[in-house]
C-alpha positions in Angstrom: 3.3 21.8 15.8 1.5 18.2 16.8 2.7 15.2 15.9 2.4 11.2 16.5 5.8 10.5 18.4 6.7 6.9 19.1 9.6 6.8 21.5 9.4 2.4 21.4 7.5 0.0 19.8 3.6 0.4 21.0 4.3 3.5 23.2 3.0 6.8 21.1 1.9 9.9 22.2 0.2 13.0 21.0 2.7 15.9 21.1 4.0 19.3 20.2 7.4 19.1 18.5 9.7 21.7 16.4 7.7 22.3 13.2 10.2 21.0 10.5 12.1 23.8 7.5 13.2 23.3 4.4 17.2 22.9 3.5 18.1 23.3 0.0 16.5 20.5 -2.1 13.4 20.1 0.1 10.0 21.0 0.8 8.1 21.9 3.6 4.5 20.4 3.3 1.1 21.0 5.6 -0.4 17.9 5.6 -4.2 17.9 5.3 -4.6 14.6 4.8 -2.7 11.1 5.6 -4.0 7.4 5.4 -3.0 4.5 7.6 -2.9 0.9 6.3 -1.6 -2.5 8.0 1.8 -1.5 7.3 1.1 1.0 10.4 0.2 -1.4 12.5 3.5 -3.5 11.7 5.7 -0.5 12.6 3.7 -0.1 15.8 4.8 -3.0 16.9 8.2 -2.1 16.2 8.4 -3.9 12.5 9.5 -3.2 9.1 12.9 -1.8 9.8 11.3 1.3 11.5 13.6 3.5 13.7 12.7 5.3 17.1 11.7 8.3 18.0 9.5 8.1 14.6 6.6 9.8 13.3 4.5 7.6 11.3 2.3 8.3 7.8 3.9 7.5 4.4 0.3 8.1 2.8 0.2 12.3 2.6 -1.1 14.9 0.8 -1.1 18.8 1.9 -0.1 22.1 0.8 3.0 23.1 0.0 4.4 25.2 3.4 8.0 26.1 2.6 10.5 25.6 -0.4 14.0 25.1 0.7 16.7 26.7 -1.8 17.4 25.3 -5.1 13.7 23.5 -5.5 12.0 25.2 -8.5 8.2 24.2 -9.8 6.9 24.4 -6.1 5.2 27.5 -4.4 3.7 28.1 -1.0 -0.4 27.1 -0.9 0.0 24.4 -3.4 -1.4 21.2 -3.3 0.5 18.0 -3.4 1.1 14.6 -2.7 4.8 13.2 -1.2 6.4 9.8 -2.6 7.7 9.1 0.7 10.4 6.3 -0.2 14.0 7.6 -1.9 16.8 6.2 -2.8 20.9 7.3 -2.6 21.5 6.4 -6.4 24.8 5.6 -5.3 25.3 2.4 -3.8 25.4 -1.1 -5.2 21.8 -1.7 -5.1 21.1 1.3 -6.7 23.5 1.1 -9.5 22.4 -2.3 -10.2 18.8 -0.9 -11.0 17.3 -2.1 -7.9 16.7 1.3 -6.0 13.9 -0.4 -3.8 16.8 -2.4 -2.0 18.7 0.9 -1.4 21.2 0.4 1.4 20.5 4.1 2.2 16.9 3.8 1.4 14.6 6.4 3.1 11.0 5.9 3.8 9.3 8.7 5.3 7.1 7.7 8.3 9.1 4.4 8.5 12.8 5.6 9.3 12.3 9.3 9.6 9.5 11.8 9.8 6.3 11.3 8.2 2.3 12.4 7.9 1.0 12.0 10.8 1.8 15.2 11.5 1.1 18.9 11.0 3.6 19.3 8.6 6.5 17.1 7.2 9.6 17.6 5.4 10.2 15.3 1.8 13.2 16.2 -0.9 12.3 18.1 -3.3 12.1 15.4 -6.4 9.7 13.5 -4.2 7.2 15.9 -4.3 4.2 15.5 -7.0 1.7 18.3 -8.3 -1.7 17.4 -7.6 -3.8 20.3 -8.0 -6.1 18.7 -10.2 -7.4 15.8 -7.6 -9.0 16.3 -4.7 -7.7 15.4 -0.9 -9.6 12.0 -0.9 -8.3 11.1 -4.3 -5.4 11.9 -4.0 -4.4 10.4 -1.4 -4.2 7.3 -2.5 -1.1 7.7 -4.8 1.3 5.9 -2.4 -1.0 3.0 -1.9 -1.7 2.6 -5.6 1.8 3.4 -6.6 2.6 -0.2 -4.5 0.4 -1.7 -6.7 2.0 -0.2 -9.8 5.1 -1.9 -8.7 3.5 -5.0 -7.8 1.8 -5.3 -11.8 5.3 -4.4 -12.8 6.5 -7.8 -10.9 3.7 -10.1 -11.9 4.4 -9.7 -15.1 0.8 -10.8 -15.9 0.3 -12.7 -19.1 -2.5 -11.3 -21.1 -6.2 -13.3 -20.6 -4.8 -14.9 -17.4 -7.7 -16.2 -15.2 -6.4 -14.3 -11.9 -7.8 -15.3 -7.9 -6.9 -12.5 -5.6 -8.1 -13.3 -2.5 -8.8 -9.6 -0.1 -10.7 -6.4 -0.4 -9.3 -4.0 1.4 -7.8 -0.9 0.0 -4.8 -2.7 -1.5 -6.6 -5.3 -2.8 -9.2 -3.1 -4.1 -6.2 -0.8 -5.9 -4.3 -4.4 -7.7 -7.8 -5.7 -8.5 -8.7 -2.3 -10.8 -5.2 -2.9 -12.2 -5.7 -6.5 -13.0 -9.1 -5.6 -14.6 -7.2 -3.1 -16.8 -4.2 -4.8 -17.4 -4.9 -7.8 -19.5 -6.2 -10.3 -17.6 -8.8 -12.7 -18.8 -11.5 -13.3 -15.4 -10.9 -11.2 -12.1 -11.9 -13.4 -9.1 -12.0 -11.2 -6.0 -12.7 -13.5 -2.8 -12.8 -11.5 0.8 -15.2 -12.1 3.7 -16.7 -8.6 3.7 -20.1 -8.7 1.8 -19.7 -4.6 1.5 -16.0 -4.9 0.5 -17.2 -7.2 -2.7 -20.2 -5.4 -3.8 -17.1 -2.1 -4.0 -15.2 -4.3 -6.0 -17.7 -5.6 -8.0 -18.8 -1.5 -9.0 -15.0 -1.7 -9.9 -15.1 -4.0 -12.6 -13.6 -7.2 -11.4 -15.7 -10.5 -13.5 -16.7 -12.4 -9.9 -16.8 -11.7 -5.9 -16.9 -14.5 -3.7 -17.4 -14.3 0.0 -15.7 -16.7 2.1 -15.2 -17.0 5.8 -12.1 -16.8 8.0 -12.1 -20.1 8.3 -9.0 -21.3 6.4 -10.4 -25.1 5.7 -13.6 -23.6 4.5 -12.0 -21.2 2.6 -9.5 -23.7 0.8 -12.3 -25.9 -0.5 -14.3 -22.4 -1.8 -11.4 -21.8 -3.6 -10.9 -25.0 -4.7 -14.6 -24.9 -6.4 -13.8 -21.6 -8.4 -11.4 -22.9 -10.5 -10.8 -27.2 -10.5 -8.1 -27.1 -12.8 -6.6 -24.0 -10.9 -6.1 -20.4 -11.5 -3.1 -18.9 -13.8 -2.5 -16.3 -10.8 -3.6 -16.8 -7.2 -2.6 -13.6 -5.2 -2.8 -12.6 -1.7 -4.0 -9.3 -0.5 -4.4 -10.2 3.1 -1.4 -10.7 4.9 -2.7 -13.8 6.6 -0.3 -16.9 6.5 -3.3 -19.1 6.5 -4.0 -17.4 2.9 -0.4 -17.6 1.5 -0.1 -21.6 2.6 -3.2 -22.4 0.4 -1.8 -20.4 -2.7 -0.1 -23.3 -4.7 -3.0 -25.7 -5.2 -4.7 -22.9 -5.9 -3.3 -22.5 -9.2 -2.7 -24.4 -12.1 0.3 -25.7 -13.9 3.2 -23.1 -15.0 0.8 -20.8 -12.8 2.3 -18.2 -10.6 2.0 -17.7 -6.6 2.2 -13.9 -5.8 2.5 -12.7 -2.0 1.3 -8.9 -2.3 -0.3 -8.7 1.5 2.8 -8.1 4.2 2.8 -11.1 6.7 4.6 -11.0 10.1 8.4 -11.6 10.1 8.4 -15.3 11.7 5.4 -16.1 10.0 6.0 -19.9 7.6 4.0 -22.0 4.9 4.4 -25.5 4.4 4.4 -25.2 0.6 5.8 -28.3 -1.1 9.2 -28.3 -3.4 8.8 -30.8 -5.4 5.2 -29.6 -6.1 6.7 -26.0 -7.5 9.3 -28.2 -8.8 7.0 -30.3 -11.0 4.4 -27.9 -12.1 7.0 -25.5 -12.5 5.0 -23.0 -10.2 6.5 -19.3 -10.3 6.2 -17.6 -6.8 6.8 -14.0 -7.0 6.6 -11.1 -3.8 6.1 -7.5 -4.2 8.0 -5.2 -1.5 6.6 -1.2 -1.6 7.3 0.4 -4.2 9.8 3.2 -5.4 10.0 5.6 -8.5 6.1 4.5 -9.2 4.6 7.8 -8.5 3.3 9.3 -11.8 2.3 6.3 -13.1 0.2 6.0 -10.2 -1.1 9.8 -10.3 -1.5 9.0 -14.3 -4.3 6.6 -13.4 -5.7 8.3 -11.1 -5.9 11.5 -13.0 -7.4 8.9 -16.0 -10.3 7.4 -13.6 -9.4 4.1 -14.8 -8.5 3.7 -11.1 -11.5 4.9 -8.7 -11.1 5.9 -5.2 -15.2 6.3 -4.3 -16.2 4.7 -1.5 -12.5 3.6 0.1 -12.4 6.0 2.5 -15.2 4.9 5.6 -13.3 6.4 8.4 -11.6 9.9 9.5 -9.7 10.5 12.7 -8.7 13.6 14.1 -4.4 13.9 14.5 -5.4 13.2 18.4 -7.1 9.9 17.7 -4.4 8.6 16.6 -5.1 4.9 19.0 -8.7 5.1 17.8 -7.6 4.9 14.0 -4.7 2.1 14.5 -7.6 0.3 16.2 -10.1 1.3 13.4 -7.9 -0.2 10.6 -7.8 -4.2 12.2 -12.1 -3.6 12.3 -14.3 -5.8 8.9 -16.4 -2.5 9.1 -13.2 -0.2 8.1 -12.0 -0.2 4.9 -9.6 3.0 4.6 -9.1 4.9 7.8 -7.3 8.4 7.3 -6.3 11.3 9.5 -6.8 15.0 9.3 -3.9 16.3 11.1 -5.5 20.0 11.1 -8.3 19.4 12.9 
């Protein structure tokens, strides 16, 4: 079968390797569909603890191919979506109730095999039914189940007045959530005038286009709220956005990093200032065992998916789609590996 292959950091290629079977406990799945996001650009240049030779995709939905012994509730020519992060259960992390911090942790497309790929192998408990949903819809169960896990750590206080400031897919996904999950006002700021008129059709209370300009941008913000926002969330992964986050928000208000920034990337927040306005700042990392929560709203259309997807690669245009993703015109790029 074809398959993405990384060998190094930025050095891919397009190539025929064994088509994977199923041990006992697993499941061999055809993957029709499978959706990149920045996260792929950050393991393409070699970040995100990903390993080499490694096939990237942790975003997939397909047809069930193969079911290895002992797996029941799965047949051949079944359609489903794959959780692609697992954890051992065993090890201190684990047994502590904190399986995203697995010391064993396995992320599919990240530190082994993933969807960009004619097929991939998952366990068998990290498999999902999805019969019901259609390709496009479904998936966006991985990306949405992040957000699941991100609502879970805000902890959002019911009527908060919430910034989140980017509309791409993620953002798009936490805003919906926000909307339905007890906040007060939904301020969705991006530079994308497309981006915000999706988000608006969502449900968020206000869009507000800004520039890239990060001075400009502060004093927008500023504007929206004087006496500060309760929440003040970043969606982009730009450091310039995640410096401006305290004053953004008001007193006892919370700080949340949602967007993945580089490694070395710094901010030049202030102590004392967290220290005397008792500011809470709070990251999200992925997500694990979020998966039928996220299928769950999905399934409920609370959550909408209509209009994310703008651009479809074939498997072997695999460069044109990590260059598609980094584009203002591209809001979810996917690839058909079939084709």
């Amino acid at each position: 079968m074809r398959a993405v292959v990384y060998d190094a950091p930025r050095s891919f290629a397009v190539t025929d390797v064994p088509r994977p079977v199923a041990d006992p406990g697993q499941v061999v799945v055809d993957v029709h569909l499978a959706g990149l996001c920045g996260t792929d650009l950050h393991l393409h240049e070699g970040g995100f603890f990903a390993t080499f030779p490694l096939t990237p995709g942790h975003e997939s939905v397909g047809v069930v191919r193969e079911v290895g012994a002992g797996v029941d509730g799965f047949e051949p020519g079944q359609r489903v979506v794959v959780d692609n992060a697992s954890a051992c259960g065993r090890c201190r992390e684990c047994t502590r109730g904190r399986p995203l911090f697995c010391k064993a942790f396995l992320s599919l497309g990240v530190n082994a095999p993933g969807g960009f790929a004619e097929s991939l192998v998952s366990p068998a408990h990290k498999v999902y039914a999805a019969g019901d949903l259609a390709d496009d819809v479904a998936v966006f169960a991985e990306p949405l189940a992040c957000a699941v896990h991100g609502m879970d750590i805000l902890q959002l206080r019911p009527g908060a007045d919430v910034l989140l400031v980017g509309s791409g897919t993620t953002g798009q996904l936490l805003a919906q959530l926000l909307v339905h999950g007890g906040a007060g006002r939904v301020t969705v700021a991006a530079p994308t005038a497309f981006k915000l008129e999706l988000a608006e059709s969502f449900g968020v209370d206000r869009v507000v286009q800004i520039t890239r300009d990060a001075e400009s941008t502060r004093q927008t913000l500023h504007e929206l709220a004087p006496d500060g926002f309760d929440v003040a969330v970043d969606a982009t992964g730009a450091v310039s956005v995640v410096d401006m986050l305290p004053e953004l928000v008001a007193i006892d208000g919370t700080v949340f990093v949602y967007g993945m920034c580089d490694a070395d990337d710094r901010v030049a927040w202030s102590p004392y200032d967290i220290f005397r306005r008792q500011l809470t700042v709070r990251g999200s990392f992925a997500q694990v065992n979020c998966m039928d929560r996220s299928l769950a709203l999905l399934r409920s259309g609370r959550v909408r998916t209509a209009g994310l997807i703008t651009h479809r690669f074939a498997l072997g245009e695999y460069a044109d789609a990590l260059t598609a993703i980094s584009d203002p015109t591209c809001l979810k790029a996917v690839v058909t590996p079939a084709d």
